[in-house]
C-alpha positions as CSV (number, residue, x, y, z in Angstrom):
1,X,-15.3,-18.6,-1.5
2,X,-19.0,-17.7,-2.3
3,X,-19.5,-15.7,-5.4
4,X,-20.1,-12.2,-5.5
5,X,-23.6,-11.2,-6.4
6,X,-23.8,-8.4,-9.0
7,X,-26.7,-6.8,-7.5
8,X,-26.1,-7.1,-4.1
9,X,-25.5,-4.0,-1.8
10,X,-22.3,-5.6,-0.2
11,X,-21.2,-6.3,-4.1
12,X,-21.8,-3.1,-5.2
13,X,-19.8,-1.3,-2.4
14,X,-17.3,-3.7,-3.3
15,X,-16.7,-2.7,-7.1
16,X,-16.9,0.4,-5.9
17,X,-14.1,0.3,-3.8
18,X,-11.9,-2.0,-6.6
19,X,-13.1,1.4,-9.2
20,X,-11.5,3.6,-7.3
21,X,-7.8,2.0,-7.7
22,X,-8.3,-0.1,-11.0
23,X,-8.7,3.0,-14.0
24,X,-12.0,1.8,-14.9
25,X,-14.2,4.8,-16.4
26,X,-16.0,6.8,-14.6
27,X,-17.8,10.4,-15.0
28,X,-14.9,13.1,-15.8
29,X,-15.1,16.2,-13.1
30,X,-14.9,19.7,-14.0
31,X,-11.4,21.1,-14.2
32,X,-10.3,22.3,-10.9
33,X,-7.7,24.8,-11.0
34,X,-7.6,25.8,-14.3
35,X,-7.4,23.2,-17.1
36,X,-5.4,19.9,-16.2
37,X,-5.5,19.0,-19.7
38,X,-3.4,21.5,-20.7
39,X,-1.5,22.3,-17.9
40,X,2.0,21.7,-17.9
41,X,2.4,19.0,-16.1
42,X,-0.2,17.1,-18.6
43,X,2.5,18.0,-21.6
44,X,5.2,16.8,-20.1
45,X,3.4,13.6,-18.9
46,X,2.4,10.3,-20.8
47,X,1.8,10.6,-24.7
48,X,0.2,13.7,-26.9
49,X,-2.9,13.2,-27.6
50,X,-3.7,11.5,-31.1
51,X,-5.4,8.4,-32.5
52,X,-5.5,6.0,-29.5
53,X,-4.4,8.3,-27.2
54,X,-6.6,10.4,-24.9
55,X,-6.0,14.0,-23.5
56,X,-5.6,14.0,-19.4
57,X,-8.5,13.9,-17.6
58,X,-9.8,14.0,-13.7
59,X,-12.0,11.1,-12.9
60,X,-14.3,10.7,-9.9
61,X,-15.5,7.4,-8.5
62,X,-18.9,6.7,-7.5
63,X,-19.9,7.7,-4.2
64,X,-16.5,9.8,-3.5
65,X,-15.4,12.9,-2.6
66,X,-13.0,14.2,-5.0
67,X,-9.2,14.9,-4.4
68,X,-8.1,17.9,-5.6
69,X,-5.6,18.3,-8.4
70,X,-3.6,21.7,-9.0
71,X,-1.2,22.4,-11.5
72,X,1.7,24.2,-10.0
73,X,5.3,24.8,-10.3
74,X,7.6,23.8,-7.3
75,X,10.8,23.9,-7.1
76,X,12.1,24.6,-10.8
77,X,9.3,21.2,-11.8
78,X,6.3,21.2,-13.7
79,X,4.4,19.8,-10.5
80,X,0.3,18.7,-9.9
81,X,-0.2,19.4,-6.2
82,X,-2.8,16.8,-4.3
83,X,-5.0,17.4,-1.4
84,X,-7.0,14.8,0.0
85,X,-9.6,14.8,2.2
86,X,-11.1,11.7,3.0
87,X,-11.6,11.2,-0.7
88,X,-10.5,9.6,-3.7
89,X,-10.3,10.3,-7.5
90,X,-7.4,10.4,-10.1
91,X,-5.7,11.6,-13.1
92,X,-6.0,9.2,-16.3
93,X,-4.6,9.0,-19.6
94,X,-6.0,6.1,-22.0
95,X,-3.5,5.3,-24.2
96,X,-2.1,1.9,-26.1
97,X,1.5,0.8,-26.2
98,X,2.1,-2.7,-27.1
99,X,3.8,-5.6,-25.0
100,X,6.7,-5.5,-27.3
101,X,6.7,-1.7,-26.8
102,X,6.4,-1.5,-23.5
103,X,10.0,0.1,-22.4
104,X,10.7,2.1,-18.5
105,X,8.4,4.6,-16.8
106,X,9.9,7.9,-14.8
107,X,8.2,9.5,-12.3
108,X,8.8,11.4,-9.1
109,X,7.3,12.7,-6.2
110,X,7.7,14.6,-2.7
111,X,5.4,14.0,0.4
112,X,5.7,15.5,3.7
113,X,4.1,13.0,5.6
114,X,2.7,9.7,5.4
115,X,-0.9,8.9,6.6
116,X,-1.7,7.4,9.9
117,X,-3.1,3.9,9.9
118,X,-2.6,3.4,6.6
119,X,-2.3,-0.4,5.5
120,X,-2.2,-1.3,1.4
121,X,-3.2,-4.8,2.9
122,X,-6.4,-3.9,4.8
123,X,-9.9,-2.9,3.0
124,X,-9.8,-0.5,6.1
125,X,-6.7,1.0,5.5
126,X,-6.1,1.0,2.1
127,X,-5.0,4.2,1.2
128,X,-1.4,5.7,0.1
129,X,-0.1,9.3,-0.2
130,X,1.0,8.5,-4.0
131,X,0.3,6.0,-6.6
132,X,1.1,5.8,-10.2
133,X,-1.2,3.7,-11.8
134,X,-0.7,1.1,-15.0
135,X,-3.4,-0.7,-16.5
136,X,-3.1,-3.5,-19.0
137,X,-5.1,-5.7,-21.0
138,X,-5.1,-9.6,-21.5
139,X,-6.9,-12.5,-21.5
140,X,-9.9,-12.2,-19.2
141,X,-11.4,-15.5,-19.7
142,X,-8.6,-16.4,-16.8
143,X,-10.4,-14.2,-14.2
144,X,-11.6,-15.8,-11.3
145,X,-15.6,-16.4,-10.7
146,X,-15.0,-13.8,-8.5
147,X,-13.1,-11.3,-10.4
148,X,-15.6,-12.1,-13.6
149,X,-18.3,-11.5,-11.6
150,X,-16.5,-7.8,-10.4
151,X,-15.6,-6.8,-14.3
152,X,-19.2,-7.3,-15.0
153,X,-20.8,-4.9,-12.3
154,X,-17.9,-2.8,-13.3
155,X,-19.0,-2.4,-16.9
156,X,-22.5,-2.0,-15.9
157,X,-21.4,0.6,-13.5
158,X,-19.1,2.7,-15.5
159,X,-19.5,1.2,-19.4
160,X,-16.1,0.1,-18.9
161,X,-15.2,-3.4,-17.7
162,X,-12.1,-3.9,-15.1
163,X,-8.6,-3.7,-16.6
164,X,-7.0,-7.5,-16.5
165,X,-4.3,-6.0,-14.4
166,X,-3.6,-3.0,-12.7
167,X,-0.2,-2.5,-11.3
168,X,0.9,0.2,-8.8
169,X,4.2,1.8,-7.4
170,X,3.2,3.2,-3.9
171,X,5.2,4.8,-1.2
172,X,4.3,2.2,2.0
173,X,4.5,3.1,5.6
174,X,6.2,-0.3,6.6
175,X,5.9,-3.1,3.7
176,X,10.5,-3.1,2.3
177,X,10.6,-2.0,-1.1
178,X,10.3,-4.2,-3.9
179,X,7.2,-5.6,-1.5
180,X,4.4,-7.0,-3.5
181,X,1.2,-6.5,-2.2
182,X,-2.5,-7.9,-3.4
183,X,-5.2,-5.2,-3.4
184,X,-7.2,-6.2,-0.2
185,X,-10.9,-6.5,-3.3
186,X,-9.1,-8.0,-5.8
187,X,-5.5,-9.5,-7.0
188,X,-6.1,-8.1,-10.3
189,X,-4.7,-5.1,-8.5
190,X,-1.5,-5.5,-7.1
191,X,0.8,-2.8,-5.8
192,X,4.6,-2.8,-6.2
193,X,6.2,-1.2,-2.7
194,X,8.9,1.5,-4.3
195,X,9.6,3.5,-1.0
196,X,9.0,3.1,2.9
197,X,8.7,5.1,5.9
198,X,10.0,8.0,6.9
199,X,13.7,8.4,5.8
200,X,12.9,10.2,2.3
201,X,9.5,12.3,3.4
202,X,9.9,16.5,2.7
203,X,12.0,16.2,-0.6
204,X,11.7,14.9,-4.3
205,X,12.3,11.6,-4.9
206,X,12.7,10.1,-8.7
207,X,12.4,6.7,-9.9
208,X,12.8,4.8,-13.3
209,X,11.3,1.7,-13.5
210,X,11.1,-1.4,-16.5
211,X,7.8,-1.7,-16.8
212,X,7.7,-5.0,-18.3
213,X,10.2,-6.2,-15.3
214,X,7.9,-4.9,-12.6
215,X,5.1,-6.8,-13.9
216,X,6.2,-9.8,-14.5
217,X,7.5,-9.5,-11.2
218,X,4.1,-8.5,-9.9
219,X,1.5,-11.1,-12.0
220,X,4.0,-13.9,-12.9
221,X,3.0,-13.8,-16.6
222,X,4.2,-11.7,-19.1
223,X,2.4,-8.6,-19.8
224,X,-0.3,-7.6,-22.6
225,X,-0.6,-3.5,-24.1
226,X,-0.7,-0.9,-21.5
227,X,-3.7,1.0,-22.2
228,X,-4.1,3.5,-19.6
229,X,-1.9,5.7,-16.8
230,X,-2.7,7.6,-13.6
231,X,-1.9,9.2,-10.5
232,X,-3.8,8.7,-7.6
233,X,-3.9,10.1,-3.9
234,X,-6.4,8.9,-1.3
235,X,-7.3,9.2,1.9
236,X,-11.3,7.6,1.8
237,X,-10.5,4.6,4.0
238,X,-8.6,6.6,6.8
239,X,-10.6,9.7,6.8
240,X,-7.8,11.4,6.7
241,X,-6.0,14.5,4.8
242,X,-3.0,14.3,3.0
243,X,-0.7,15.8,0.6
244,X,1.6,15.1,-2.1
245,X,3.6,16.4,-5.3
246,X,4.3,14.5,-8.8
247,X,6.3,15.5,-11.3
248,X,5.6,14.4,-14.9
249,X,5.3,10.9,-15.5
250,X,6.9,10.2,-18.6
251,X,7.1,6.5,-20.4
252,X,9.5,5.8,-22.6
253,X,8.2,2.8,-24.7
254,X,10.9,0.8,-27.1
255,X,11.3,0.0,-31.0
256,X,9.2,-3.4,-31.0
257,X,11.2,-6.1,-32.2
């Protein structure tokens, strides 16, 4: 595999792409509808706000049209309502919890529909309905020439480098859950199938997941701190629209032993 040149146009367009799924930094938008920070969803999600720990915010990706985030309430739930239209962006919270912390992560969410042609394992189709993001640190003198080569352009794009590893739960259109599946830029990003098809679209659908089992199941290694969370809805590859519902995503870390 040649390496990827940092300057190149075709490099560029390729961070770019691994940004937009990967929680890397990028400029914070302007509140949408109202102020996500301290909407209710954003209480009831993540951790408060302290030393270490950020405040919700929305963050656009370069060269991207923004998905827009609502707070709303639906169905007796604290809710943030998605539209996409062939875009991409997210809601991030930076936060630290230690491996020995690291306990289960609840989440739900309803989607009417899935998106035509969408394929987690094609750079064409890459795009999902709903995504909650992880990000973790570790030891980056194991990337790849390749993925070295990707967290550099990414710091110098952003100020941020590329987490070591960014694990997803997505809603697939075909892939069974408990699929694993490699982001089409870079397996520094890989994407843990928790629902499929059709059978559950229209209604609210709640998970709890070990975060610490997921990921090893993911990486085959044993994870470092989690230090950052997100949702994320896009549609940019598909140029499509789409919709979706979360409730709060709450983590529930352990006593460390």
């Amino acid at each position: 595999m040649r390496p990827m040149n940092p300057v190149s146009r075709s490099g560029r367009r390729r961070a770019i792409g691994a940004l937009a799924i990967a929680l890397t930094g990028c400029a914070a938008l302007p509140p949408q509808e109202g102020d996500i920070a301290s909407s209710a969803w954003a209480k009831q999600s993540g951790l408060h706000p302290g030393p270490g720990v950020s405040a919700w915010s929305h963050l656009g990706f370069p060269g991207k049209t923004p998905t827009r985030f609502t707070s709303v309430r639906l169905d007796g739930r604290a809710t943030m309502a998605v539209q996409a239209d062939a875009s991409a962006s997210m809601l991030r919270q930076q936060l630290r919890i230690e491996p020995n912390d690291l306990g289960r992560v609840h989440f739900s969410w309803k989607v009417p529909a899935l998106i035509d042609g969408a394929d987690l394992a094609s750079r064409d189709g890459d795009d999902a309905p709903v995504r909650i993001v992880l990000a973790f640190e570790g030891d980056r003198s194991r990337f790849s020439p390749r993925d070295a080569a990707l967290s550099e352009l990414v710091r110098a794009l952003t100020g941020e480098p590329m987490p070591y590893a960014t694990l997803m739960y997505v809603w697939c259109n075909k892939s069974e859950p408990g699929t694993v599946i490699d982001s089409p830029r870079t397996d520094r990003i890989r994407r843990l199938v928790v629902e499929s098809g059709p059978r559950r679209l229209g209604r609210w659908v709640d998970y709890e997941r070990d975060v610490r089992a997921d990921y090893e199941r993911a990486f085959g290694e044993k994870p470092g701190a989690l230090i950052g969370i997100g949702i994320m809805t896009d549609s940019d590859n598909t140029r499509t629209h789409t919709q979706a519902w979360y409730g709060p995503l709450r983590l529930v870390p352990v006593a460390a032993r």
